[in-house]
KEKOLVO-613769 format. One record per residue (C-alpha): x, y, z; residue number from 1; chain. Coordinates in steps of 0.1 Angstrom, whole numbers. Each point is the difference from the previous one (the first is absolute). Last residue first. Layout:
N
SITE     X     Y     Z num chaine
SITE     X     Y     Z NUM      A
...
This chain:
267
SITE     X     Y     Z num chaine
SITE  -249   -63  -188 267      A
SITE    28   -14    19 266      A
SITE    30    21   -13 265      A
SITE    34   -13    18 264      A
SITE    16    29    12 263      A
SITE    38    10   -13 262      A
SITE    21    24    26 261      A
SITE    26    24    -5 260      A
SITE    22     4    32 259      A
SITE    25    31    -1 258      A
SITE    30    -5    21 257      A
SITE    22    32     7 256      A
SITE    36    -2     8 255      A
SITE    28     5    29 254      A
SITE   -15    26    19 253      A
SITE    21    -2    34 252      A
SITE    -8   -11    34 251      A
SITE     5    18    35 250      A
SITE   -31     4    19 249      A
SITE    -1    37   -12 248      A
SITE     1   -11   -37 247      A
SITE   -28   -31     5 246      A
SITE   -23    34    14 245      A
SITE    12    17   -30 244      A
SITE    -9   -31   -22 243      A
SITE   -34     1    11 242      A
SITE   -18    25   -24 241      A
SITE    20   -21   -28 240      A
SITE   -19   -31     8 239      A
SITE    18   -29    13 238      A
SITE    24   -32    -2 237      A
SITE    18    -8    27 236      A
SITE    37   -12     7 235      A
SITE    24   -10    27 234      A
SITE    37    -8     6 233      A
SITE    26   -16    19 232      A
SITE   -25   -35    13 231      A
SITE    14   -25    25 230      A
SITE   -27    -4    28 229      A
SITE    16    28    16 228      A
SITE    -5    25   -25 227      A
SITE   -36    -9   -10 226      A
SITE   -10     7    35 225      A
SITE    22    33     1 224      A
SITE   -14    12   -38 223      A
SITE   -34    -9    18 222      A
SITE     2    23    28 221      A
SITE    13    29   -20 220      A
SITE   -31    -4   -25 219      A
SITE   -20    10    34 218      A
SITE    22    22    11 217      A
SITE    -2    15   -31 216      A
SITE   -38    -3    -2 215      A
SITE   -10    14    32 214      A
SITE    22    32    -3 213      A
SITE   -24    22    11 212      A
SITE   -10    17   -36 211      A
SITE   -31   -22     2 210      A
SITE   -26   -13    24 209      A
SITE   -31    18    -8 208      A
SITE     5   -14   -38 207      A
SITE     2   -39    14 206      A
SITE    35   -13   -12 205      A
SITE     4   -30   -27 204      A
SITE    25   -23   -12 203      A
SITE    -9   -30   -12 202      A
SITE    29   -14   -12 201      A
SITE    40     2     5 200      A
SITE    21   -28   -13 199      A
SITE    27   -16     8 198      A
SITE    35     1   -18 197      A
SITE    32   -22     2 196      A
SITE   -17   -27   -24 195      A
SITE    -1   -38     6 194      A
SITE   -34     7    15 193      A
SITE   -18    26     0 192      A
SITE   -14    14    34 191      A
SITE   -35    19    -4 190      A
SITE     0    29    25 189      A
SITE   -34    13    13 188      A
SITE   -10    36     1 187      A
SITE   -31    19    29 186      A
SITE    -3    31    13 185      A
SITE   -26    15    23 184      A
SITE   -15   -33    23 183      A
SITE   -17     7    25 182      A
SITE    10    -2    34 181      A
SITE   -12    32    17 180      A
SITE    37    13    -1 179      A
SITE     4    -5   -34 178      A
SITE    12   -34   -16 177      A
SITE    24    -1   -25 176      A
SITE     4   -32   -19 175      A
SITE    21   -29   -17 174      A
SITE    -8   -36   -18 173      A
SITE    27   -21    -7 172      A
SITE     2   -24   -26 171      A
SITE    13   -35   -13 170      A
SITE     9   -13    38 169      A
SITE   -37    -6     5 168      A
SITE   -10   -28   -27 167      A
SITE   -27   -14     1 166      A
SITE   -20    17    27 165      A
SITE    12    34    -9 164      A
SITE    -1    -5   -37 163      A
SITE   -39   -12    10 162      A
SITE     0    37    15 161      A
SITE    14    19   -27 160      A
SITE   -20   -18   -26 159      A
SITE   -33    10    15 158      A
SITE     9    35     7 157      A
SITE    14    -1   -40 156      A
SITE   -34    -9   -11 155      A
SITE   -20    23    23 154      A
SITE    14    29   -15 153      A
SITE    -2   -12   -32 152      A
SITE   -41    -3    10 151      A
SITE     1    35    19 150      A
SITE    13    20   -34 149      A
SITE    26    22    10 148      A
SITE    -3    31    15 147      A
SITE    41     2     8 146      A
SITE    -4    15    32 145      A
SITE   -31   -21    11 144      A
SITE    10   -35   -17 143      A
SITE    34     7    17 142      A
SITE   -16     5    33 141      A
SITE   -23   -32    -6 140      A
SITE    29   -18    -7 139      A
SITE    16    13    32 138      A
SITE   -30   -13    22 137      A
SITE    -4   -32   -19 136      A
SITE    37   -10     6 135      A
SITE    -2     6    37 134      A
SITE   -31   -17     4 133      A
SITE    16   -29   -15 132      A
SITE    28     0    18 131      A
SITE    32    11   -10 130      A
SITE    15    34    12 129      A
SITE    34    12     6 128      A
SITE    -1    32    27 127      A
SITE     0    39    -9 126      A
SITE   -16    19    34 125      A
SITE    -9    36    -6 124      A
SITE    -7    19    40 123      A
SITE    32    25    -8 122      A
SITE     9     6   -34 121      A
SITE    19   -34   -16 120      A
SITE    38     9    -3 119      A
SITE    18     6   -29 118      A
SITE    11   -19   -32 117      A
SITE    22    11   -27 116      A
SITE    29   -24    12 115      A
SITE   -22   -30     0 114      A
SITE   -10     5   -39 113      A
SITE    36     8   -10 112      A
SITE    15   -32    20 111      A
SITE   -30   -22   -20 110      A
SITE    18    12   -31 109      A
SITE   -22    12   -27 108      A
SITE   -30    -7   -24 107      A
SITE   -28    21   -15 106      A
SITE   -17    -9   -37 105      A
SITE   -26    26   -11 104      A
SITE   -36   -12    -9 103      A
SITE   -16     1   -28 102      A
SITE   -40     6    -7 101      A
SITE   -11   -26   -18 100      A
SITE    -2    -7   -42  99      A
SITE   -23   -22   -14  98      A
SITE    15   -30   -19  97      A
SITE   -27   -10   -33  96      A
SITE    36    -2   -20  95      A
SITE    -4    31   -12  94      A
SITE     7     9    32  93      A
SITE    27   -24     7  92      A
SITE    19    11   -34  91      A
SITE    -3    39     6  90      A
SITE    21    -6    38  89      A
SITE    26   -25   -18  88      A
SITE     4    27   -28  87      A
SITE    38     5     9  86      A
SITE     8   -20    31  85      A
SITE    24    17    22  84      A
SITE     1   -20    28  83      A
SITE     6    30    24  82      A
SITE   -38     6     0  81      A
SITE   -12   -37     7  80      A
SITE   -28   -16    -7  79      A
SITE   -25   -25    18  78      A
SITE   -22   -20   -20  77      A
SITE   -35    -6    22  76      A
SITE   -21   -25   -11  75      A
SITE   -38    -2    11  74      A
SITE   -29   -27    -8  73      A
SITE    22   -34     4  72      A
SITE   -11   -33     4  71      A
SITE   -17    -4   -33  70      A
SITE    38    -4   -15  69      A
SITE    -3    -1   -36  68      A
SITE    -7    43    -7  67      A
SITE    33    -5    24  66      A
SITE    26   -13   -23  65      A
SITE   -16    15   -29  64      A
SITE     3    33    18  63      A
SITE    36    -7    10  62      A
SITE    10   -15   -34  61      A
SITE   -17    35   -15  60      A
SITE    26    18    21  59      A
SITE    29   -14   -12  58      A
SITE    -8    -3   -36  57      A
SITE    -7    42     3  56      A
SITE    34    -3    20  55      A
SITE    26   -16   -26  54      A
SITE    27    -8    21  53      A
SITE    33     8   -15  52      A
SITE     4    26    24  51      A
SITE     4   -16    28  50      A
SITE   -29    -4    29  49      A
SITE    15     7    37  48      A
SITE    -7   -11    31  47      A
SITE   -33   -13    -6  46      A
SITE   -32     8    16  45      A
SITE   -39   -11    -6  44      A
SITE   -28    -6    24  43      A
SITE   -30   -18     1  42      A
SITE   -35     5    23  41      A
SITE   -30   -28     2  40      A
SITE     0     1    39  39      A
SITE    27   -22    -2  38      A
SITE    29     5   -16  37      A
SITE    20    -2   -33  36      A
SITE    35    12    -6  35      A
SITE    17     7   -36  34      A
SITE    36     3    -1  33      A
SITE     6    18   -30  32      A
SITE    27    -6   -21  31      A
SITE   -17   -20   -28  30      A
SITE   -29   -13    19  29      A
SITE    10   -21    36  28      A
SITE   -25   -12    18  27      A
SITE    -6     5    41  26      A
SITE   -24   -16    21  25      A
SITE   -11     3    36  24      A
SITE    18    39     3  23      A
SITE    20     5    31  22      A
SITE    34     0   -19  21      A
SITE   -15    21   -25  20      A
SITE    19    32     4  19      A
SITE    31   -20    10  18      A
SITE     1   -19   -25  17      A
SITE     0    31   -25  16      A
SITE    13    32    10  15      A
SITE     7    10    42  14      A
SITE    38   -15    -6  13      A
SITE    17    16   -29  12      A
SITE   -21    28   -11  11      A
SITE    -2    15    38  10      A
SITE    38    -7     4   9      A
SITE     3    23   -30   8      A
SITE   -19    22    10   7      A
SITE    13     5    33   6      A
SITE    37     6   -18   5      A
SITE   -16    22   -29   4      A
SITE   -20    21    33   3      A
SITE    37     2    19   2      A
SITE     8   -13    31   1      A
């Protein structure tokens, strides 16, 4: 399959709905689709804005829009390199958007991903986890490799395992063990629905643990888990120093994503 192919099936059923399918609220601005959730976080996507759209207008309708809701202190506004916007990027940040790092868009057959695999070195165990110690421990692996900020890290632990309660069939949560039982490489899988795709998410492998393999089998794992529960293809979203690893498990660079982000000011 080619990347304009993948892409193509990335634009036309990971976009929109099905980015805020999970999202308590949704309201629709123009062409944005404009999800609000709790913990006092928005987001903003849209398939597609036409040209006859004036975007200045746009994006003060959004600030207006959320200036008025108290609920909110944070709204990300994710764009989208193949979109082609001219000025779009200028707009948002004089807009009072601040510009993130990006991230580069991966996706691929779940056949490729399996195919690239090997086997786990001898003594590694990979096995589906989902209890709440399991979820803690790989969370706080991620929040170790990634150095992110304990409280977020906390956050998503916290949502991961009332998801698991709630709803258990929505996600799958996947490690590597090492001999002495600890866990050394940690990714989840987050099935969306009515699409062909799942997603791949928190991945993470300890530094002393690396250039074994651990990941792709790991990644190969889930590409078979979301293969037989109906799923052809997979995608992720991650920084550019990762996208070699995503290239030796077998996905493509389809895109990049750059968030820009507008803070409430409380002073």
């Amino acid at each position: 399959m080619t990347r304009d192919e993948m892409l193509e099936l990335y634009d036309n059923q990971l976009r929109t709905e099905a980015e805020v399918a999970d999202a308590p609220e949704v309201t629709r601005i123009g062409p944005l689709w404009v999800a609000t959730y709790v913990h006092r976080h928005a987001f903003i996507t849209y398939r597609s804005i036409p040209p006859e759209v004036d975007l200045p207008a746009l994006i003060e309708l959004v600030r207006e829009h959320f200036t008025a809701d108290g609920r909110v202190d944070s709204v990300e506004w994710k764009t989208r390199e193949h979109d082609d916007l001219e000025g779009l990027e200028n707009l948002l940040t004089s807009g009072g958007f601040q510009k993130k790092e990006p991230e580069t868009v991966m996706a691929g057959p779940a056949d490729a991903v399996i195919e690239a695999a090997g086997p786990l070195p001898d003594g590694y165990s990979l096995v589906r986890a989902g209890s709440p110690t399991d979820i803690q421990g790989a969370e706080s692996l991620v929040q170790r490799v990634f150095d992110a900020p304990v409280e977020e890290a906390q956050r998503l632990t916290d949502q991961l395992v009332s998801r698991s309660a709630s709803d258990p069939d929505s996600f799958e949560l996947w490690v590597v063990r090492e001999p002495g039982g600890g866990t050394v490489c940690t990714g989840r899988t987050e099935f969306v629905a009515g699409t062909e795709f799942a997603g791949l998410w928190g991945g993470a492998c300890d530094e002393g643990h690396r250039g074994r393999g651990l990941y792709r089998a790991l990644t190969a794992a889930r590409a078979s888990s979301a293969q037989r529960r109906g799923y052809r293809y997979l995608q992720a979203d991650c920084t550019e120093d990762s996208r070699p690893i995503l290239e030796r498990a077998g996905l493509m660079k389809i895109t990049t994503t750059t968030p820009f982000v507008w803070e409430r000011n409380r002073d």
